[in-house]
LUMGU-136636 format. One record per residue (C-alpha): residue in one letter; residue number from 1; x, y, z. Coordinates in Angstrom, 1 decimal. Example, Ala and Ser with C-alpha at 12.3 -4.5 7.8 and 13.67 -1.06 7.14 Angstrom:
% residues 2
+------+-----+--------+--------+--------+
! type ! seq !      x !      y !      z !
+------+-----+--------+--------+--------+
!    A !   1 !   12.3 !   -4.5 !    7.8 !
!    S !   2 !   13.7 !   -1.1 !    7.1 !
+------+-----+--------+--------+--------+
END
This chain:
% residues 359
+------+-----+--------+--------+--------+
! type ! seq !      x !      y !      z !
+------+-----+--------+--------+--------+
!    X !   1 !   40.1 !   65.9 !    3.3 !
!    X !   2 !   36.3 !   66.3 !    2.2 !
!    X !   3 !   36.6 !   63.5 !    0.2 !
!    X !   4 !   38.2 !   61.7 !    2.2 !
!    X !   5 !   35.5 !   62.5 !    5.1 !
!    X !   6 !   32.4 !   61.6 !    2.6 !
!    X !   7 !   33.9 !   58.1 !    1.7 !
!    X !   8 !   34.1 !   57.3 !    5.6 !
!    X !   9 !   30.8 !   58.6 !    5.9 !
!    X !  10 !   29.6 !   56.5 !    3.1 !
!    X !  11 !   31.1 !   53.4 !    4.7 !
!    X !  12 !   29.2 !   54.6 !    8.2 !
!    X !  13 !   25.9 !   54.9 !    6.2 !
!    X !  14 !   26.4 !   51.7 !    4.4 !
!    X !  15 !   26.8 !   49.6 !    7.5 !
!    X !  16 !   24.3 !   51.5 !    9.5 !
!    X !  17 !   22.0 !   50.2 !    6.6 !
!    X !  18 !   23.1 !   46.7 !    7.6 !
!    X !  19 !   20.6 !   44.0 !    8.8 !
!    X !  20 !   20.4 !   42.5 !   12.6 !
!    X !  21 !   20.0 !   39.1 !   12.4 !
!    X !  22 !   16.2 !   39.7 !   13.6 !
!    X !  23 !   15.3 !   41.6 !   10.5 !
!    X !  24 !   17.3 !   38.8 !    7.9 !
!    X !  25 !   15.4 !   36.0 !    9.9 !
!    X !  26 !   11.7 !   37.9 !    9.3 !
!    X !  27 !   12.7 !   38.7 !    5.6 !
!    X !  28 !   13.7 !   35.0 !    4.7 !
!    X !  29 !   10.5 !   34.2 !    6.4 !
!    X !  30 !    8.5 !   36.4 !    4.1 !
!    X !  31 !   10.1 !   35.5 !    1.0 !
!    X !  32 !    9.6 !   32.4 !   -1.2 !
!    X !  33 !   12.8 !   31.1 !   -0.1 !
!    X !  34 !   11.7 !   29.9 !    3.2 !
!    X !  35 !    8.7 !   27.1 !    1.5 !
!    X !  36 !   10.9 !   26.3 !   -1.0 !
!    X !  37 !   13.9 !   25.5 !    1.5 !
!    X !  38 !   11.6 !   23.4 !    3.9 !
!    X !  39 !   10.7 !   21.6 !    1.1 !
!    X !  40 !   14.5 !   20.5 !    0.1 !
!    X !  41 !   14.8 !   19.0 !    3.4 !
!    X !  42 !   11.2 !   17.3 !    3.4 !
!    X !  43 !   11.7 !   15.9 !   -0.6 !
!    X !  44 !   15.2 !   14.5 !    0.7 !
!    X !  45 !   14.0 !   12.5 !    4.2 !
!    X !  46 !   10.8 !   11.1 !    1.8 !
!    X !  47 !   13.4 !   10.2 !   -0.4 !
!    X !  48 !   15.4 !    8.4 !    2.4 !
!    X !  49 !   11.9 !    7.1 !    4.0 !
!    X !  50 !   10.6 !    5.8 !    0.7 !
!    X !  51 !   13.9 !    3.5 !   -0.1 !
!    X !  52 !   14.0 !    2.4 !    4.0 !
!    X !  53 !   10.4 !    1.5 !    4.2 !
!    X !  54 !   10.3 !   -0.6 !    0.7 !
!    X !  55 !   13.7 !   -2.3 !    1.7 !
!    X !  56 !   12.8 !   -2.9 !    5.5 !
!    X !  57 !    9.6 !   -4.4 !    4.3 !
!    X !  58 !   10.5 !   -7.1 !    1.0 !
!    X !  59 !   15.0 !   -6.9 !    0.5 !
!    X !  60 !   14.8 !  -10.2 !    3.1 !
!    X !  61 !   11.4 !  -11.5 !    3.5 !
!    X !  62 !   11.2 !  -14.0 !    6.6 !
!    X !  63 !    8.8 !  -15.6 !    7.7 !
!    X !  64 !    7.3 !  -15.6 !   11.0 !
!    X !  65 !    4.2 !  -17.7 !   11.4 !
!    X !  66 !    2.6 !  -19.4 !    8.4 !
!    X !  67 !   -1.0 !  -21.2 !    8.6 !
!    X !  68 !   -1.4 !  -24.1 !    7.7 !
!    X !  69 !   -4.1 !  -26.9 !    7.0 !
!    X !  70 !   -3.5 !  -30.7 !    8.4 !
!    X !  71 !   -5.9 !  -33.6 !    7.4 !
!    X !  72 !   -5.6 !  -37.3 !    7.9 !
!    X !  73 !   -3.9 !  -38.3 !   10.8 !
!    X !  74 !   -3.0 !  -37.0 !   13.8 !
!    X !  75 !   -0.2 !  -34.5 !   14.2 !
!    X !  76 !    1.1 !  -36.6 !   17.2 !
!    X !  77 !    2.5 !  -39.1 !   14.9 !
!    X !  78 !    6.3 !  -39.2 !   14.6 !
!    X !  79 !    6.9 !  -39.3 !   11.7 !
!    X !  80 !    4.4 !  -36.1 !   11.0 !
!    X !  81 !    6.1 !  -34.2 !   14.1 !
!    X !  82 !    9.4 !  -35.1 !   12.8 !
!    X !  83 !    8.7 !  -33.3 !    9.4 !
!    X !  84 !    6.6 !  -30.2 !   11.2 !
!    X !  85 !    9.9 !  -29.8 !   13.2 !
!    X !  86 !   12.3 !  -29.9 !   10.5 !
!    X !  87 !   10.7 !  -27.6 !    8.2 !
!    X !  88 !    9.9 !  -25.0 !   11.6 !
!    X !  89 !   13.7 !  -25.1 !   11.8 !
!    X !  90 !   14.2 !  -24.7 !    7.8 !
!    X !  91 !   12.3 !  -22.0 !    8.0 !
!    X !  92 !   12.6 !  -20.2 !   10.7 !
!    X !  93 !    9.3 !  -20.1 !   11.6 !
!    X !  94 !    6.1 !  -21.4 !   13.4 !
!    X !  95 !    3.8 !  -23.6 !   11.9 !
!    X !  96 !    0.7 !  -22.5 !   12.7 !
!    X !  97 !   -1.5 !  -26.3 !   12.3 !
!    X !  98 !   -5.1 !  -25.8 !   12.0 !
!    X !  99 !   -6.8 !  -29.8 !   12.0 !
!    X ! 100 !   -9.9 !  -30.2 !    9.5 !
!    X ! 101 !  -11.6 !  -33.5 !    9.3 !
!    X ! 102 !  -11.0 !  -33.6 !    5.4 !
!    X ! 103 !  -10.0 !  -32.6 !    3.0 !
!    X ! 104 !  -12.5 !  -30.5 !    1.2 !
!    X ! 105 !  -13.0 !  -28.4 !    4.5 !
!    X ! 106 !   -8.9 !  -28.1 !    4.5 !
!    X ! 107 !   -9.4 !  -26.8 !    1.0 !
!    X ! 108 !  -12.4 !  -24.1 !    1.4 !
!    X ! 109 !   -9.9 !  -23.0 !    3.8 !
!    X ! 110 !   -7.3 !  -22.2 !    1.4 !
!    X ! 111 !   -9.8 !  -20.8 !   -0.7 !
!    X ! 112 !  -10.9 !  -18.2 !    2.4 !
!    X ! 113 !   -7.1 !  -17.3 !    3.0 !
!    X ! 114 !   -7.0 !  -18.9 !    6.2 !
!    X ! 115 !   -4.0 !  -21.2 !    5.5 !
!    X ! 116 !   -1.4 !  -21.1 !    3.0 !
!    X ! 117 !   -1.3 !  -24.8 !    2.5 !
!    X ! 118 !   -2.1 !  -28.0 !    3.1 !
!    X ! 119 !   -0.8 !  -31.0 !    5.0 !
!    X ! 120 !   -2.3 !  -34.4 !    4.2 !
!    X ! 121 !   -1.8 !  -38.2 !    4.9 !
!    X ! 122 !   -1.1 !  -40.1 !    1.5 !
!    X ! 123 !   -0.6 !  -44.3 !    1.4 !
!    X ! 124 !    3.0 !  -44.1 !    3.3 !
!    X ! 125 !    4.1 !  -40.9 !    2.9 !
!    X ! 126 !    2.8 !  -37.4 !    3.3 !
!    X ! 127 !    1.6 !  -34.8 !    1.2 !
!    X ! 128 !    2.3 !  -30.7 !    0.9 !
!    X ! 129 !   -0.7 !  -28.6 !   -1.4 !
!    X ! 130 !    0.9 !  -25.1 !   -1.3 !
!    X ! 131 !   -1.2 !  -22.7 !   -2.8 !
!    X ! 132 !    0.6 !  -20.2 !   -5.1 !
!    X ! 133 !   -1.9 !  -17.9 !   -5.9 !
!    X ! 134 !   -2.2 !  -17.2 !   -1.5 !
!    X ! 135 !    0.8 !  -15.9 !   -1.3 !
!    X ! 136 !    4.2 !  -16.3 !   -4.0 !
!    X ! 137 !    7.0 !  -15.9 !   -1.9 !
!    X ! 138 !    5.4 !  -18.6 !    1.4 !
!    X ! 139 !    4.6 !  -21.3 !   -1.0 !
!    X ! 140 !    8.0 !  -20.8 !   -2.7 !
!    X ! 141 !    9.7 !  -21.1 !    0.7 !
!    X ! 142 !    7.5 !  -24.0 !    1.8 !
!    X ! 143 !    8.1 !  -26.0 !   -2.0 !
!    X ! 144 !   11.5 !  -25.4 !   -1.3 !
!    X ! 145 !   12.0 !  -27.0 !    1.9 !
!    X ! 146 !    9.6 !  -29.8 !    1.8 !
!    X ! 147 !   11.6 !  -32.0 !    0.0 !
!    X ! 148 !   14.7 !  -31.4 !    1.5 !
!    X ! 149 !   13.1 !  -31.6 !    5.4 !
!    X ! 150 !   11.6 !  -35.0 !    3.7 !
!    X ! 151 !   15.2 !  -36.5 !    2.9 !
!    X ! 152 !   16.6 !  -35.4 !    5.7 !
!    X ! 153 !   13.6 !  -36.7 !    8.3 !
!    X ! 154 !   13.6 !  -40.1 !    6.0 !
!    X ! 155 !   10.1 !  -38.6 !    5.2 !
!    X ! 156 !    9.6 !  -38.4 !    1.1 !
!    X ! 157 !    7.2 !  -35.4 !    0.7 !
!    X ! 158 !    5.2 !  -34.7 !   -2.7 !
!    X ! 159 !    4.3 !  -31.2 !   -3.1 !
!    X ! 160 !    2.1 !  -29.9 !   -5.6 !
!    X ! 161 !    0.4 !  -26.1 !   -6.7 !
!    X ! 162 !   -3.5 !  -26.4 !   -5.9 !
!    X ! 163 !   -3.8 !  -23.1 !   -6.9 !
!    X ! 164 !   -0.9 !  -21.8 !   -8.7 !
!    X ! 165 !   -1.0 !  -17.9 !  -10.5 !
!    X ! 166 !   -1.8 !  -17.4 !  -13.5 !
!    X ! 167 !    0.7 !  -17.7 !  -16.3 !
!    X ! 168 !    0.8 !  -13.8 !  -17.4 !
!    X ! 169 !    1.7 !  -13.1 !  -13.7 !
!    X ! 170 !    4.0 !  -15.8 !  -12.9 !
!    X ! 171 !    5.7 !  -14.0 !   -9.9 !
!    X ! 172 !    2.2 !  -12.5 !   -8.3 !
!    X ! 173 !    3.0 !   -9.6 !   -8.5 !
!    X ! 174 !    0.4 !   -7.4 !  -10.8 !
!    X ! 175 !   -1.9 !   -6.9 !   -8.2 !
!    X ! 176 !    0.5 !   -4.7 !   -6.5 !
!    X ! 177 !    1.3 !   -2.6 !   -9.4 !
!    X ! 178 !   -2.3 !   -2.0 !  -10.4 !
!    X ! 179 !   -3.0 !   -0.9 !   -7.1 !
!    X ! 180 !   -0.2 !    1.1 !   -6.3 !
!    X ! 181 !   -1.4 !    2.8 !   -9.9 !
!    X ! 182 !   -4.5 !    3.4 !   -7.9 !
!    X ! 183 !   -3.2 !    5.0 !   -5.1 !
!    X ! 184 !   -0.4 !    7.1 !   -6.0 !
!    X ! 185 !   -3.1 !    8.4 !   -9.6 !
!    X ! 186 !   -5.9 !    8.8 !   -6.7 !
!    X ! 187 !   -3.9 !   11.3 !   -4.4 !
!    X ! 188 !   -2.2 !   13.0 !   -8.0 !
!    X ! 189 !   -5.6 !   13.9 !   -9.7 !
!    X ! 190 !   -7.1 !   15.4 !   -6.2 !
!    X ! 191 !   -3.5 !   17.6 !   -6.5 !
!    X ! 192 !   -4.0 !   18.7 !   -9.9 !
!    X ! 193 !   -7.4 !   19.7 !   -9.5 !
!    X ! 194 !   -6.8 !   21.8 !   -6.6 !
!    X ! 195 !   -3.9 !   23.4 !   -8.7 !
!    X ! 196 !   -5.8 !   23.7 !  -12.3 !
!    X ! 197 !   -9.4 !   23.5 !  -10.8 !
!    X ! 198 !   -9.6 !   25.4 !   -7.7 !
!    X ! 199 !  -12.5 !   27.1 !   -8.5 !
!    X ! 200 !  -14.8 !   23.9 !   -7.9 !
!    X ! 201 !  -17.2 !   23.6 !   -5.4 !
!    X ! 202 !  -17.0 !   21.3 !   -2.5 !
!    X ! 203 !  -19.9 !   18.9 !   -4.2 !
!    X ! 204 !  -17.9 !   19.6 !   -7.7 !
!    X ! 205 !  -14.7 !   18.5 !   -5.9 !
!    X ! 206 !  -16.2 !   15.3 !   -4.4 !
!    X ! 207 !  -18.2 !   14.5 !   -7.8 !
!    X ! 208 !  -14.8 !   14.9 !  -10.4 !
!    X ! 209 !  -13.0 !   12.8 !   -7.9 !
!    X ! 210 !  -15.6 !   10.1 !   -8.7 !
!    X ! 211 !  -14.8 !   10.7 !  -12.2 !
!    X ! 212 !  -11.5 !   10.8 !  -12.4 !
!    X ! 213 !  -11.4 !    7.2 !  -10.0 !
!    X ! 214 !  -14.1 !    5.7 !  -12.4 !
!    X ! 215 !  -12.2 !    6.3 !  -15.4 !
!    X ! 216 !   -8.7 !    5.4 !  -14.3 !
!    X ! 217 !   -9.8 !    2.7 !  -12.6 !
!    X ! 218 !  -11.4 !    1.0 !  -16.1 !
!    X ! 219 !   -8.2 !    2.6 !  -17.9 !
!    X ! 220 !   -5.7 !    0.7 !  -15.0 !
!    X ! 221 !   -8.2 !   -2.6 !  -15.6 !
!    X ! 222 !   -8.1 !   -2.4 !  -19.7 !
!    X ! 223 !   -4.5 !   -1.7 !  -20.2 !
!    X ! 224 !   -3.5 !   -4.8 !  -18.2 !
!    X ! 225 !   -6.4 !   -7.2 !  -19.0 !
!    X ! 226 !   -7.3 !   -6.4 !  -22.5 !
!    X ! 227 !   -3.8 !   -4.6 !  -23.3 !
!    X ! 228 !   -1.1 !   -6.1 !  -21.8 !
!    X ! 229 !   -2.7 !   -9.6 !  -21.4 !
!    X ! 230 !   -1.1 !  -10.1 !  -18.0 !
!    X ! 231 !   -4.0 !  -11.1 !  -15.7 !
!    X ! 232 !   -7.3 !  -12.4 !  -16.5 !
!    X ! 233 !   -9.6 !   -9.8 !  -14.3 !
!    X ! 234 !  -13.2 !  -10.4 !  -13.6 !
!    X ! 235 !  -13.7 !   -7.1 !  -14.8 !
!    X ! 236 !  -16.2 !   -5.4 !  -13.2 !
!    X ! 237 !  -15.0 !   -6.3 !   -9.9 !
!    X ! 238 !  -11.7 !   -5.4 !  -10.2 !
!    X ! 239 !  -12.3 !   -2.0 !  -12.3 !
!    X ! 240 !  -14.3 !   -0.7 !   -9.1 !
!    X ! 241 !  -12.2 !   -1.5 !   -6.9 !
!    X ! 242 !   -9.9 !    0.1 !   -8.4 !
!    X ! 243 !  -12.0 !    3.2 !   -8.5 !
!    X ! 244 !  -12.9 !    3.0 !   -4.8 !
!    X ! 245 !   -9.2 !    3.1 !   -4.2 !
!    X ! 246 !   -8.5 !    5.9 !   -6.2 !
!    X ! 247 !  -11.6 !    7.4 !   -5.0 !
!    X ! 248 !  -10.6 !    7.0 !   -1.4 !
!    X ! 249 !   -7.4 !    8.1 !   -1.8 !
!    X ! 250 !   -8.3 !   11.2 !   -3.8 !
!    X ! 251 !  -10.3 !   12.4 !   -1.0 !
!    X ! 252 !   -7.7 !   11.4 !    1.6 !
!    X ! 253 !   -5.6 !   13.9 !    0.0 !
!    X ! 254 !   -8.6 !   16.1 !   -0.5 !
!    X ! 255 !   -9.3 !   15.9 !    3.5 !
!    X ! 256 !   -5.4 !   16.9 !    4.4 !
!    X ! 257 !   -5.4 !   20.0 !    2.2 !
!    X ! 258 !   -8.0 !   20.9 !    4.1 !
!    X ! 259 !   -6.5 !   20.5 !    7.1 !
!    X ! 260 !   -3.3 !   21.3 !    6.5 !
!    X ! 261 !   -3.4 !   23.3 !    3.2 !
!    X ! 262 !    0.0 !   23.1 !    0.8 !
!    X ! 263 !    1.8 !   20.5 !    3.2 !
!    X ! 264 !   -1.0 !   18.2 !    2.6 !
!    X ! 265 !    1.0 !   16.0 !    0.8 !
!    X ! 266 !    3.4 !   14.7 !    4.0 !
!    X ! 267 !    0.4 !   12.4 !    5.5 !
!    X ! 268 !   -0.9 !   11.7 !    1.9 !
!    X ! 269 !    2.9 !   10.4 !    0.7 !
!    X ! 270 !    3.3 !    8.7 !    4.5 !
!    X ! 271 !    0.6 !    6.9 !    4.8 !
!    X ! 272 !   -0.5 !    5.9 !    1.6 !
!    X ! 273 !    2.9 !    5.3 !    0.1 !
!    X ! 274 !    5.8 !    5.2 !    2.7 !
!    X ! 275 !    3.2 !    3.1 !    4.8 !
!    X ! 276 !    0.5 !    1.6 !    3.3 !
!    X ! 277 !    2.2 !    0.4 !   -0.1 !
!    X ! 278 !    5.1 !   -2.0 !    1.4 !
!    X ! 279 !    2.4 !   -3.3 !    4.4 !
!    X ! 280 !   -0.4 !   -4.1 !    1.2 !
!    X ! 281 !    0.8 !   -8.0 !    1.5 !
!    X ! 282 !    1.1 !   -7.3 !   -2.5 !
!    X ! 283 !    4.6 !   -7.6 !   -3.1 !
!    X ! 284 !    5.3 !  -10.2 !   -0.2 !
!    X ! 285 !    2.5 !  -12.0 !    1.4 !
!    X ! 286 !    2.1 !  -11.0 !    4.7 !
!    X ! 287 !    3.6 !  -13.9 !    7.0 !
!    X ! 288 !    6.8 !  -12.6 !    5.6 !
!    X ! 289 !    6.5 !   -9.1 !    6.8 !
!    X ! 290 !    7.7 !   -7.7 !   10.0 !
!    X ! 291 !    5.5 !   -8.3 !   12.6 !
!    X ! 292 !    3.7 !   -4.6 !   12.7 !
!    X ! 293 !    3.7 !   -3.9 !    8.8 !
!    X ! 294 !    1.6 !   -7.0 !    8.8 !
!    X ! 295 !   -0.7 !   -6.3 !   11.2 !
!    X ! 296 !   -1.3 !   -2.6 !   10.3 !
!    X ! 297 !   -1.6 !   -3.2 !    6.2 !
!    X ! 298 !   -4.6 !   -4.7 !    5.8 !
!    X ! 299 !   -6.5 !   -1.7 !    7.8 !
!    X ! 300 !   -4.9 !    0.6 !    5.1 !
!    X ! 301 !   -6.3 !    1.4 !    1.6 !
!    X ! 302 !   -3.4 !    0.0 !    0.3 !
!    X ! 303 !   -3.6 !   -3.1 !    1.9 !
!    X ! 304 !   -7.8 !   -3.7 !    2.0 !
!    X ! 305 !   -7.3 !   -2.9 !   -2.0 !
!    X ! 306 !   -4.8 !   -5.7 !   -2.6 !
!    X ! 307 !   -7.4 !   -8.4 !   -0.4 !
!    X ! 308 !   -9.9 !   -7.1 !   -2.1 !
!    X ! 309 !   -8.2 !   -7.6 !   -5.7 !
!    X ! 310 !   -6.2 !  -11.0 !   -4.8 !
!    X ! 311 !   -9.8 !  -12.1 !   -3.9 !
!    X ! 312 !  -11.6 !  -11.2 !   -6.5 !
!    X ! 313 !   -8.9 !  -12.3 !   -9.4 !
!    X ! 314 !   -8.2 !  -16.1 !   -7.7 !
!    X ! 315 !  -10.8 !  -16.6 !   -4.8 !
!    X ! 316 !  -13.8 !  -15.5 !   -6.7 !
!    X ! 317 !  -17.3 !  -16.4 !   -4.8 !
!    X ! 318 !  -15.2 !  -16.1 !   -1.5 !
!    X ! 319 !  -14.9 !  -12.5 !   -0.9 !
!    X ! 320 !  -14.8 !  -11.3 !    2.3 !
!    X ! 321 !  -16.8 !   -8.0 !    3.7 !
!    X ! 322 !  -13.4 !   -6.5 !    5.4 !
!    X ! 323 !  -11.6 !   -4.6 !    2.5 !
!    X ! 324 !  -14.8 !   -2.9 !    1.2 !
!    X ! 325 !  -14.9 !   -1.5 !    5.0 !
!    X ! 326 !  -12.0 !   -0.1 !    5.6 !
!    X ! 327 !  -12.2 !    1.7 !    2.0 !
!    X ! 328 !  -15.8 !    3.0 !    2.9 !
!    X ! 329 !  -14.2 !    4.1 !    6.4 !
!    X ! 330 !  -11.2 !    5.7 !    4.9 !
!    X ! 331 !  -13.6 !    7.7 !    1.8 !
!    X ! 332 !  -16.1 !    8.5 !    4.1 !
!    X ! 333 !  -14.3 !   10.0 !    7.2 !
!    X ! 334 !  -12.0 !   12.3 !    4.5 !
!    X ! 335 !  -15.6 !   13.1 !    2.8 !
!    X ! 336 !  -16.9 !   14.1 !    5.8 !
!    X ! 337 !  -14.0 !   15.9 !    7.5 !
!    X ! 338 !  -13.8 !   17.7 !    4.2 !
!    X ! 339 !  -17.6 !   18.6 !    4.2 !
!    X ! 340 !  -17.7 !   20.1 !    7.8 !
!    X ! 341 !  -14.7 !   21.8 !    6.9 !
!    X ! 342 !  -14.6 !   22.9 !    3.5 !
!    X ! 343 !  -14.7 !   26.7 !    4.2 !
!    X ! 344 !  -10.6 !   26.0 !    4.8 !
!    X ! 345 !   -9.6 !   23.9 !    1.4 !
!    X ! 346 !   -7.9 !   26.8 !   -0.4 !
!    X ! 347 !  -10.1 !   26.2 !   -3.6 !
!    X ! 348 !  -14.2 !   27.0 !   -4.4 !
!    X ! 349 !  -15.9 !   29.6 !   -6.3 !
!    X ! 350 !  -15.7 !   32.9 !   -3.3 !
!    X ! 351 !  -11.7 !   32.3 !   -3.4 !
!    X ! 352 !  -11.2 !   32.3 !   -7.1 !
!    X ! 353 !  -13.4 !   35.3 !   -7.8 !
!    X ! 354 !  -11.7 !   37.4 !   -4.5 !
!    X ! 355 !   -7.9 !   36.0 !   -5.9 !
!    X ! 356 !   -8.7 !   37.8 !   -9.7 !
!    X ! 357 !  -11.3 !   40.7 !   -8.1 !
!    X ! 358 !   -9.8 !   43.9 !   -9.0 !
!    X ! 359 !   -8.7 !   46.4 !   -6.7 !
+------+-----+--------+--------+--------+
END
């Protein structure tokens, strides 16, 4: 009976010593468990968000309104509306027809990334300059169906490359890659020095950022220049570019640690990444993107990187002002957000001595 009486009363103390559901809930909020679970779910939806994004943006590109130059004749000749309409209907698309009075004004045109080709009279038959190194994918689409909108208006078209990509690049697509180096290096190195250097200073911070974006940026430049021999860079240009990018987006991730301390790296991944990356107009030209990717990508480091690059490599003395703002706006709002409120970024020198101060 005695025993039998302590084991019951063992059981009773046992489940007395049970947890409500109250007291599990605050535990797994105190432990590790709790960060580490949250991050499970947030590693699998950028996982999901990462393959959507890429595939909404380049798996079909379509085009949806391409510019393009017209010289010689009017467009209200038959046989030039007859061709405009057949290749808006082979394409599935809008010609957007910009008139020039010749053809050297149609051409600076090109060369400022106004139009992505060129329409011109020739003796009986007229003529299609596409212009590779604008954009791959439109003047592969608009070589393609020249010809056959030609036979099929009774319209023999002759289309030629004015300014095709260079041979080590034959798809256009290196500019992308050496900028999506920059950005996704740029955001890393600010992590990695907040893990391994956490003791800098805000002004430290700011300065081995410039470092970092400097060095990698000539590294990125040599490796496929003088490396690789894939693109011919004018390389001064193109290496700081490709530190301002890394620069900028160093300090964009600087700016949401700040703000938002260890889950600083969900707007860093989104909008860099997730969003910027796919709306660049690197991997397909813009005209081919949905409609709101390709109005939002060029006002995102991403996207002013790869206008600024493109420019630079194959447009050189036409480089437009645009791209260098938007970086400068991006860098300098995160610089100064971080500045005002540095006292919350989890690393400097007060931190560090208090985390390793002994008791």
């Amino acid at each position: 009976m005695a025993d039998g009486s302590g084991e019951a009363g063992n059981r009773t103390g046992a489940a007395g010593q049970r947890k409500r559901p109250g007291e599990l809930w605050t535990a797994f909020r105190r432990s590790p468990f709790l960060p580490a679970t949250v991050l499970v779910l947030i590693v699998a939806a950028a996982a999901g968000l990462f393959a959507g994004s890429y595939t909404y943006a380049m798996a079909n590109p379509t085009p949806h309104r391409v510019p393009v130059a017209v010289t010689g004749v009017p467009a209200s000749r038959v046989e030039r509306a007859a061709f405009i309409q057949g290749m808006e209907k082979a394409l599935g698309a809008e010609l957007e027809l910009h008139h020039y009075a010749d053809y050297g004004a149609a051409r600076n045109a090109v060369d400022e990334q106004q139009v992505f080709a060129i329409l011109r009279e020739r003796p009986g038959a007229p003529a299609l300059d596409v212009s590779g190194a604008s954009g791959a994918t439109v003047a592969q689409l608009l070589a393609q169906a020249a010809p056959e909108v030609g036979r099929a208006t009774g319209v023999p078209v002759a289309v030629r490359d004015i300014n095709p990509l260079q041979p080590g690049d034959p798809r256009g697509l290196a500019l992308f890659y050496i900028t999506l180096a920059a950005v996704v290096v740029g955001f890393v190195g600010s992590i990695q020095l907040s893990v391994h250097a956490r003791a800098l200073t805000p002004a430290e911070r700011i300065a081995f950022t410039i470092a970092y974006a400097l060095l990698g940026g000539f590294a990125i430049a040599a490796v496929v220049d003088w490396g690789l021999g894939a693109l011919r860079l004018p390389f001064v240009e193109s290496w700081l570019i490709l530190a301002f990018t890394m620069f900028t987006s160093g300090m964009f991730f600087t700016m949401c640690n700040t703000l938002i301390g260890r889950w600083a790296m969900i707007p860093a991944w989104g909008v860099l990444v997730l969003l910027g990356n796919p709306s660049s107009g690197g991997a397909v030209s813009w005209p081919l993107l949905p409609s709101l990717l390709g109005s939002i990508g060029r006002w995102l480091p991403p996207g002013a990187s790869v206008n600024a690059q493109h420019t630079a490599v194959y447009f050189g003395g036409h480089q437009h002002a645009l791209p260098f703002v938007v970086l400068g706006v991006w860098a300098a709002v995160s610089c100064t957000v971080f500045w005002i409120w540095r006292h919350r970024h989890p690393g400097g020198r007060e931190r560090e001595v208090g985390a390793v101060a002994p008791e």
